[in-house]
C-alpha positions in Angstrom: -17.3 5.5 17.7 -16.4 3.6 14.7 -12.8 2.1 13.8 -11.7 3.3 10.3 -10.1 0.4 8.3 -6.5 1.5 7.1 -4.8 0.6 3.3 -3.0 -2.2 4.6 -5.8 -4.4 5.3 -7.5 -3.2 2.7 -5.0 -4.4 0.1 -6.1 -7.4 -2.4 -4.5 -10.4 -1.0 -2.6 -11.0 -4.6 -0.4 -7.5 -4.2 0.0 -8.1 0.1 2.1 -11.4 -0.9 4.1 -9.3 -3.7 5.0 -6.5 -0.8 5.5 -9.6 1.6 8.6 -10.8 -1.1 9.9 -7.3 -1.8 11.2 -7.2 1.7 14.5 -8.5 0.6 15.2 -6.0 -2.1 13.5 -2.9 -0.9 13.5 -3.2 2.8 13.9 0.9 3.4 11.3 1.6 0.9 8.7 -1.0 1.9 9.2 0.2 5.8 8.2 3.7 4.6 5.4 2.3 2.5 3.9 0.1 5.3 3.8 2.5 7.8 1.6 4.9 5.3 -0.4 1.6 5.0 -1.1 1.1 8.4 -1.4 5.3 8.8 -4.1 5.9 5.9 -7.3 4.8 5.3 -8.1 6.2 2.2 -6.4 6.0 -1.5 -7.1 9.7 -1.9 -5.4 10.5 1.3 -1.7 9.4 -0.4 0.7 11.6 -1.0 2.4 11.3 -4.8 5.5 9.6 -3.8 4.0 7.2 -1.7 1.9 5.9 -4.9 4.7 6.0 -7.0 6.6 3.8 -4.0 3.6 1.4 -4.7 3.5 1.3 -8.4 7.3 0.6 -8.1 6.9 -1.9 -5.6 4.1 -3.6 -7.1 4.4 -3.1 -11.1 1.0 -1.3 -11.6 0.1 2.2 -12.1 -3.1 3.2 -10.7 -3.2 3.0 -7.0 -7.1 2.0 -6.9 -6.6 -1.2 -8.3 -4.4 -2.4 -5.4 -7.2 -2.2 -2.6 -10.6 -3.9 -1.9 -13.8 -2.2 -1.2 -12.3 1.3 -2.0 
């Protein structure tokens, strides 16, 4: 049985360090986020406020473009 790699290490390196620094303004909302990180391994698999947490969080608007070898 294989291991599934979840969102959070997944994540470009670029958009982990901006989630690193939002820890000081958003620390409720980038709990909640981490843990869906660390919970889902797929970008499909995200519910729509979670993705709208990370477009927020991040300043982006597609979801895809925040994760490696989706």
């Amino acid at each position: 049985m294989y291991k599934t790699i979840n969102l959070y290490h997944r994540l470009k390196p670029h958009y982990l360090n901006i989630l690193q620094s939002q820890n000081l303004n958003h620390p409720d909302l980038l709990g909640r986020v981490m843990d869906v990180l660390e919970t889902q391994s797929f970008v499909c698999e995200l519910i729509y406020k979670d993705v709208i947490a990370l477009n927020f969080l991040l300043g982006g608007t597609n979801a895809f473009e925040y994760f490696k070898d989706v």
